[in-house]
C-alpha positions in Angstrom: -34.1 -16.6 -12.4 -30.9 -18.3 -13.4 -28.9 -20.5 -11.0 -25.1 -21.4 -11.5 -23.7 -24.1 -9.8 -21.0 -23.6 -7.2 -18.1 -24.0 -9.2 -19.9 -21.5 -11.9 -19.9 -19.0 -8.9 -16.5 -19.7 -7.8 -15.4 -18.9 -11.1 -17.4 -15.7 -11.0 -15.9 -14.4 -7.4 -12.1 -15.1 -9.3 -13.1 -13.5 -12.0 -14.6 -10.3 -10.0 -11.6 -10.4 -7.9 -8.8 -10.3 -10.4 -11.2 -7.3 -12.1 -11.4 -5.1 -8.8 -7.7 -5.7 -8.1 -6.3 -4.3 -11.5 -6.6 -0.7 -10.7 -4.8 -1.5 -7.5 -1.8 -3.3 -9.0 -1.1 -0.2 -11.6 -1.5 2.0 -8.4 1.2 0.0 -6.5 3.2 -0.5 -9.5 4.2 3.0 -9.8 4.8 3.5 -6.5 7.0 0.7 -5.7 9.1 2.0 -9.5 9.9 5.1 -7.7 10.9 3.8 -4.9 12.9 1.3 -6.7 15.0 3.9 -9.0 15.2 6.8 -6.4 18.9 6.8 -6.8 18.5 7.3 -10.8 15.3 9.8 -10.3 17.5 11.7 -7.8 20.3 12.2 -10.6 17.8 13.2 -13.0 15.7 15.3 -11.4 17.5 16.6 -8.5 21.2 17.4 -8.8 22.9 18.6 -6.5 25.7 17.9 -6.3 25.4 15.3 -3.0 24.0 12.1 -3.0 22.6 12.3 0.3 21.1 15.6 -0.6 19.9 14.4 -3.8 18.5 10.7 -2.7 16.5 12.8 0.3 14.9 15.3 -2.4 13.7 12.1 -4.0 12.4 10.6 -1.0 10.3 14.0 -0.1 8.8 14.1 -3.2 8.2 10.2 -3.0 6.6 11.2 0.5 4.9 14.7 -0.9 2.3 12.4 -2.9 1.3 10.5 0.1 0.2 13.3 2.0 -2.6 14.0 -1.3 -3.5 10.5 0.2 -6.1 11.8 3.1 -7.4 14.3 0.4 -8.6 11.8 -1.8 -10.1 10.1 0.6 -12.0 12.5 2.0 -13.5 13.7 -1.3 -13.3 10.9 -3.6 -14.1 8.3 -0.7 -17.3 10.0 -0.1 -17.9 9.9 -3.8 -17.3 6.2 -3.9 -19.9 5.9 -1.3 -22.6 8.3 -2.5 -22.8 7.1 -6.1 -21.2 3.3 -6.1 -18.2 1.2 -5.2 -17.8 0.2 -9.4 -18.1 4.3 -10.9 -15.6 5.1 -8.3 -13.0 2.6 -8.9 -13.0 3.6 -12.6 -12.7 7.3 -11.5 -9.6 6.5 -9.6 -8.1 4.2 -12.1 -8.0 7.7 -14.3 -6.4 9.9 -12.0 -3.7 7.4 -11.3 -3.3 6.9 -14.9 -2.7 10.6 -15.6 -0.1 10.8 -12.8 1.7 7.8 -14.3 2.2 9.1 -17.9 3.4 12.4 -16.4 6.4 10.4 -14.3 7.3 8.7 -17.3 7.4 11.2 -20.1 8.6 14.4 -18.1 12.4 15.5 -19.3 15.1 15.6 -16.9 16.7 18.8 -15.2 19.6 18.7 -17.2 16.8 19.5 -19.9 14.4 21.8 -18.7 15.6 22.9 -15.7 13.3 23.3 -12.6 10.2 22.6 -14.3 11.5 18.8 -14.5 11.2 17.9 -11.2 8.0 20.2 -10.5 6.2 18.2 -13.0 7.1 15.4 -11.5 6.1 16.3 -8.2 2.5 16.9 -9.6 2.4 13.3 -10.9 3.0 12.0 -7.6 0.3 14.2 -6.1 -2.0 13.1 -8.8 -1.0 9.1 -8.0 -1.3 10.0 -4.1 -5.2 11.6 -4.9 -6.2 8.7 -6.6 -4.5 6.2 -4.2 -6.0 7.9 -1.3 -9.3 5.7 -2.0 -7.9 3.1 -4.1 -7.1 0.9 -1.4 -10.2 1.5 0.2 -12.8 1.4 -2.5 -11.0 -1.9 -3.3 -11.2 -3.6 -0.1 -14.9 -2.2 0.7 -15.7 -3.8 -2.5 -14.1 -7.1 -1.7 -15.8 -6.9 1.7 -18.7 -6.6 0.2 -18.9 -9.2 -2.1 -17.1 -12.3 -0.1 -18.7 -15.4 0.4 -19.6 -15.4 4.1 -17.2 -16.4 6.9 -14.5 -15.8 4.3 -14.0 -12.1 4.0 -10.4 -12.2 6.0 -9.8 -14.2 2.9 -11.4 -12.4 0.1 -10.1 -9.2 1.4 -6.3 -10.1 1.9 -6.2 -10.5 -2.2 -5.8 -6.3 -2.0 -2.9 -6.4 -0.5 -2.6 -9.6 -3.0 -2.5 -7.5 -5.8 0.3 -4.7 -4.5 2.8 -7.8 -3.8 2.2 -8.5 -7.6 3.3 -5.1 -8.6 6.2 -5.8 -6.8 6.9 -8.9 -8.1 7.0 -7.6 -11.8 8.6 -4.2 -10.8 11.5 -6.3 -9.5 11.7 -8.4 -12.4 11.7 -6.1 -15.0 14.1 -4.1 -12.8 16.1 -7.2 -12.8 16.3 -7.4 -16.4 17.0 -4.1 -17.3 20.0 -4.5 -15.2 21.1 -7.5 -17.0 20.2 -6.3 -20.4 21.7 -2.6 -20.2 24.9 -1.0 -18.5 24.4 1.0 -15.4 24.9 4.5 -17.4 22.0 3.4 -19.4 19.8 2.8 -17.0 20.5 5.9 -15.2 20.5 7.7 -18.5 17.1 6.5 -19.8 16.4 2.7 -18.8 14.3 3.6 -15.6 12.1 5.2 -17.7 11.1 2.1 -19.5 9.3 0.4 -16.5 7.2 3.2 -16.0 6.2 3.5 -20.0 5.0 -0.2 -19.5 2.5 0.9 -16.9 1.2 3.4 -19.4 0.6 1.0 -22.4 -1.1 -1.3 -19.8 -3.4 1.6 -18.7 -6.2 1.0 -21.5 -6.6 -2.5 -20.7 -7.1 -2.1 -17.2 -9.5 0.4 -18.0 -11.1 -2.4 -20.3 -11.8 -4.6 -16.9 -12.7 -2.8 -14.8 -15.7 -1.4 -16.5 -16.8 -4.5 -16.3 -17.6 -4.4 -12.8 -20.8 -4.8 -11.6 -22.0 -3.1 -7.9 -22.0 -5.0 -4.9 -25.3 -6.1 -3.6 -24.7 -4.9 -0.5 -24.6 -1.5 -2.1 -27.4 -1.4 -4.1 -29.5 -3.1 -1.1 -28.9 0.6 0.8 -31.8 2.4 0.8 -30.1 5.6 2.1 -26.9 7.3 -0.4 -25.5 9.4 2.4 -24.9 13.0 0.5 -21.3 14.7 1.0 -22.0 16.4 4.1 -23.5 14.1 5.2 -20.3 11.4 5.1 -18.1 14.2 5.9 -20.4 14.9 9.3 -20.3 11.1 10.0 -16.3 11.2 9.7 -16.0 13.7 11.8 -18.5 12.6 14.5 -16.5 8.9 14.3 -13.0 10.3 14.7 -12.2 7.9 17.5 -12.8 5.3 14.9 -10.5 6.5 12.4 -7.7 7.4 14.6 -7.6 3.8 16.1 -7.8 2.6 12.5 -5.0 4.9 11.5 -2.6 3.5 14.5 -4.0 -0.2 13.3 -2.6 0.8 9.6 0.8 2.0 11.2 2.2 -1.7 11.9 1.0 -2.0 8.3 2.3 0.4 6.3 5.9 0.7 8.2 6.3 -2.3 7.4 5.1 -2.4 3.9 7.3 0.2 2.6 10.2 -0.6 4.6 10.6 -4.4 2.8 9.6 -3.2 -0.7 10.0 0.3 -1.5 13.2 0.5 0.6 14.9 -2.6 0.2 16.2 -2.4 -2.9 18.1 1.6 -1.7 18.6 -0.2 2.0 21.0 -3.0 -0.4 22.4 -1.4 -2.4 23.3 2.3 -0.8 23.5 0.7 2.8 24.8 -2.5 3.0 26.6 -1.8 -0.5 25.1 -5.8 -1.9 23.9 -5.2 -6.0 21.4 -4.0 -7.6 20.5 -7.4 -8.8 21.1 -8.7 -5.4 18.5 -6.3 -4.1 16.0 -6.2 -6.7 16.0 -10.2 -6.1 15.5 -10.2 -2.5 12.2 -7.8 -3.3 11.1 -10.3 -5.3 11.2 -13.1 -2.9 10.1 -10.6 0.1 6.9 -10.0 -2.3 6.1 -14.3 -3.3 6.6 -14.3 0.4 4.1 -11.5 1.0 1.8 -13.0 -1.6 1.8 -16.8 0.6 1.5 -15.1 4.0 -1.8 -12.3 3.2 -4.2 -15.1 1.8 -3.3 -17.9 4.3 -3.4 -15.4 7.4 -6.5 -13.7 6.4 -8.1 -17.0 5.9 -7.0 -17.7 9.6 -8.5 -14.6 10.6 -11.5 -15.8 9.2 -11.6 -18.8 12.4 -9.8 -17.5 14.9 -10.8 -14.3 15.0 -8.9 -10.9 13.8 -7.7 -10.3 17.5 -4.9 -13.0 18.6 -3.6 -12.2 15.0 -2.9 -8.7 15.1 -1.5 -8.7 18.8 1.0 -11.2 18.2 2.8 -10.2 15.0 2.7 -6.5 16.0 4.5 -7.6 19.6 6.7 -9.8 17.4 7.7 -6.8 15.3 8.0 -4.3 18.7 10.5 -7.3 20.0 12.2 -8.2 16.8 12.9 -5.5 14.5 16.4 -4.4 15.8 17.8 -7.9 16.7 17.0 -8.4 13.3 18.6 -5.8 11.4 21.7 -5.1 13.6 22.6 -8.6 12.8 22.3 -8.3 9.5 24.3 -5.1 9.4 27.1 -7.1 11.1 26.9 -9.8 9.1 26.1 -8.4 5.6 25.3 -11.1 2.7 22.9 -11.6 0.2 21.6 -15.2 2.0 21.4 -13.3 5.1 19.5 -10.1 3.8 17.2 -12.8 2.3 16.8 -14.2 5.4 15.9 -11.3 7.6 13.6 -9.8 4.5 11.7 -13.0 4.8 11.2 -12.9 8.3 10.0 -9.2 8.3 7.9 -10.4 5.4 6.4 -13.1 7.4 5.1 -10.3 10.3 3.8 -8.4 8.0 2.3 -10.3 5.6 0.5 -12.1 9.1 -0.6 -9.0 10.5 -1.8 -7.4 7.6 -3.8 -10.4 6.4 -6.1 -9.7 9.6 -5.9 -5.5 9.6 -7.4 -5.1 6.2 -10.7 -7.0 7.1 -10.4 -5.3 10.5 -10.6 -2.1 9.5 -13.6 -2.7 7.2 -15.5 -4.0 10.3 -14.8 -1.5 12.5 -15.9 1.5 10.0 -19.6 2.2 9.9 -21.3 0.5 6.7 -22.6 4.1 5.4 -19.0 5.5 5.4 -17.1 2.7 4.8 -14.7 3.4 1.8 -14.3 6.8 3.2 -13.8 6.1 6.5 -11.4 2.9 5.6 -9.8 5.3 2.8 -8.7 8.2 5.4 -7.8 5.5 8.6 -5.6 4.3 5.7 -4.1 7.6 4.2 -3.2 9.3 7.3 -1.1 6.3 8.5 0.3 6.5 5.1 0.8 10.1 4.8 1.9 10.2 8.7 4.1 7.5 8.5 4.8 4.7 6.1 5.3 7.2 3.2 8.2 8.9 4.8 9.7 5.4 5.1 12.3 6.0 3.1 13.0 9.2 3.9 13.2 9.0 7.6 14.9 5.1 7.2 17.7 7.4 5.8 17.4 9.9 7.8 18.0 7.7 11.4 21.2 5.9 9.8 22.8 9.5 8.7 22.2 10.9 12.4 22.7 7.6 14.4 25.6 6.5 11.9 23.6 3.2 12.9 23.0 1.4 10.3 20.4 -0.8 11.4 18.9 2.4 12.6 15.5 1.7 10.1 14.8 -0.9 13.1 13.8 1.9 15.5 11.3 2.9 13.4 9.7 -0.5 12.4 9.5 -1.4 16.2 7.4 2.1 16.7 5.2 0.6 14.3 4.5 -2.4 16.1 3.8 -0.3 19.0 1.2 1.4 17.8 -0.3 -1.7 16.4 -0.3 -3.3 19.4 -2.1 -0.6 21.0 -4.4 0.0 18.5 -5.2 -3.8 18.9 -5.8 -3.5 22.5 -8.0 0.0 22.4 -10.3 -1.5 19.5 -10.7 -4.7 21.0 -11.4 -3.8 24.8 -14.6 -4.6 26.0 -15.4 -6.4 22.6 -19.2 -6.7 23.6 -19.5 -2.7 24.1 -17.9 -2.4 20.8 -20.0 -4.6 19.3 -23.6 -3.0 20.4 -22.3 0.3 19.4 -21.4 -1.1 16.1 -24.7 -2.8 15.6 -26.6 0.8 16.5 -24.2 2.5 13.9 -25.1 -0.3 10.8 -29.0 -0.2 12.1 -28.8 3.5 11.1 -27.0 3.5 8.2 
């Protein structure tokens, strides 16, 4: 039997780390571009005529593909965990592939008429089936695989990966500006983004393969059957709900600083594109600093203290916040306020992620994870956007957005304090659940 030395293995656990994360970075990638160029996809895909109208057509079809989110992880979450964490994860990296190359190629209205923006409704539902489970069957996998007393770590680098989406989505965004007039890019320069995530498709395909399957897996004696995870899911629905108000505080958040900043600049506070697309970019190195270090906290003072305090700092925060940036409108300041919203959720998500994985039993893990997960995304942080926009057109507040990132920190908050009251009951009944599995 061969044995490496510890910086052999170190170099493996990178290695197998950057490998599981690819699929997640395309995923997260094509999500954040749509978000990103909703203003140009609303021109060219839903004209009609008002802006508002338009940009809110956009953001429901943005929304529609979350809401294929608890579908796929439902039925491709229980695949992942009947036949392995590695087959799965190539699986979804397919679907989301397919979805992409639709987005990118499809012809605008102005072309084909109504079937332009159907089509491109059915790529989103294809990326929201595939990303139903992505998240999860990557951070079960991560779980899985950490060195011990270090999965808050190991299991941040998921969320790792989506702040380097953002990161390159904003700079290429960036660029394009620089490089092309504004009646280009609305013309035909969005598109261009979005064919760079197809030619990248084949090699992330190429890595991924070359996954192996966590011990931890292959140690199971029992491969739970589809009815089987499905009656397990249902008979834990306690479990999933309070993971679903844990993911809330997450995914509020999440989507508010990246997918909704750049539309927040430039259509609300009227700052640049390039102004907005750089103040992404530094909300996502932030993110990228603040997941690792507060997982790895996580990891020694427990997941608890964590998530309480930056979801009550979000619930007390979030309006004070905005409405001062609203009345003092700057790039420096919506840097500054993008950062700090960064820094709550980038803490409080850097301790939810392993959460969750702990609190899910180990025979339905990626599909319990993957639907906690999907209906706070489908419920809430996918419509974002959409109802972001929504509160400042009815309020004519335009730090309205506020409201609904301090309901998310509510429901974190309580989340926190259901799933971690009377730890020591939770704990036996957790223990019974893995004895079973």
């Amino acid at each position: 039997m061969a044995h490496f030395a510890p910086e052999d293995r170190s170099r493996s656990k990178i290695a197998t780390v950057l490998r599981v994360t690819s699929g997640n970075f395309l995923e997260m990638f094509d999500f954040f571009l749509f978000g990103f160029y909703a203003t140009y996809i609303s021109k060219a895909f839903f004209p009609t005529g008002n802006e508002y109208a338009s940009l809110m057509l956009t953001f429901v079809t943005f929304g529609a593909g979350f809401l294929m989110r608890p579908l796929g992880a439902i039925f491709l979450g229980a695949y992942v965990d009947q036949v392995g964490r590695r087959q799965g994860l190539i699986v979804t990296l397919g679907i989301m592939a397919m979805g992409t190359i639709l987005i990118a190629f499809v012809p605008s209205y102005a072309t084909i008429g109504l079937l332009a923006p159907f089509l491109v409704l059915i790529g989103r539902l294809l990326q929201g089936f595939s990303a139903g489970v992505e998240l999860g069957g990557v951070s079960v996998y991560l779980a899985e695989m950490a060195t011990p007393g270090k999965k808050g770590f190991y299991v941040s680098w998921q969320s790792g990966s989506q702040q380097v989406a953002i990161m390159v989505s904003a700079l290429i965004g960036y660029v394009l500006s620089q490089a092309l007039t504004p009646e280009a890019v609305g013309s035909w320069g969005w598109r261009v983004p979005f064919v760079i995530g197809c030619l990248i498709v084949p090699f992330l395909f190429y890595i991924r393969r070359s996954l192996e399957e966590t011990q931890e897996f292959l140690a199971r004696k029992h491969r739970p059957g589809a009815r089987e995870i499905f009656a397990s899911l249902a008979h834990n629905w306690q479990i999933v709900l309070l993971g679903m108000l844990l993911v809330v505080m997450t995914t509020v958040s999440f989507y508010t600083i990246t997918v909704y900043t750049p539309t927040f600049g430039k259509s609300v506070l009227k700052l640049s594109a390039e102004d907005s697309l750089l103040v992404t970019f530094c909300v996502a190195v932030s993110n990228f600093f603040w997941l690792p270090v507060m997982g790895a906290l996580s990891d020694r003072v427990g997941r608890k203290p964590i998530l309480l305090v930056f979801s009550a700092l979000t619930l007390l925060t979030a309006y004070p916040a905005l409405a001062w940036l609203v009345a003092n409108t700057s790039f420096t300041n919506m840097l500054v306020v993008l950062l700090w919203l960064s820094f709550l959720y980038g803490s409080y998500n850097g301790a939810m992620v392993v959460a969750l994985t702990e609190i899910v039993p180990a025979s339905v893990r990626t599909a319990g994870f993957s639907l906690a997960y999907s209906l706070a995304t489908a419920l809430f942080g996918g419509f974002t956007p959409l109802v972001s926009t929504w509160l400042i057109e009815v309020t004519g507040n335009r730090a309205a957005p506020a409201f609904w990132l301090a309901f998310a920190g509510a429901c974190g908050l309580v989340a926190t304090l259901l799933i971690y009251r009377e730890r020591s009951h939770a704990e036996g009944g957790l223990a019974r659940d893995a004895a079973m599995a």
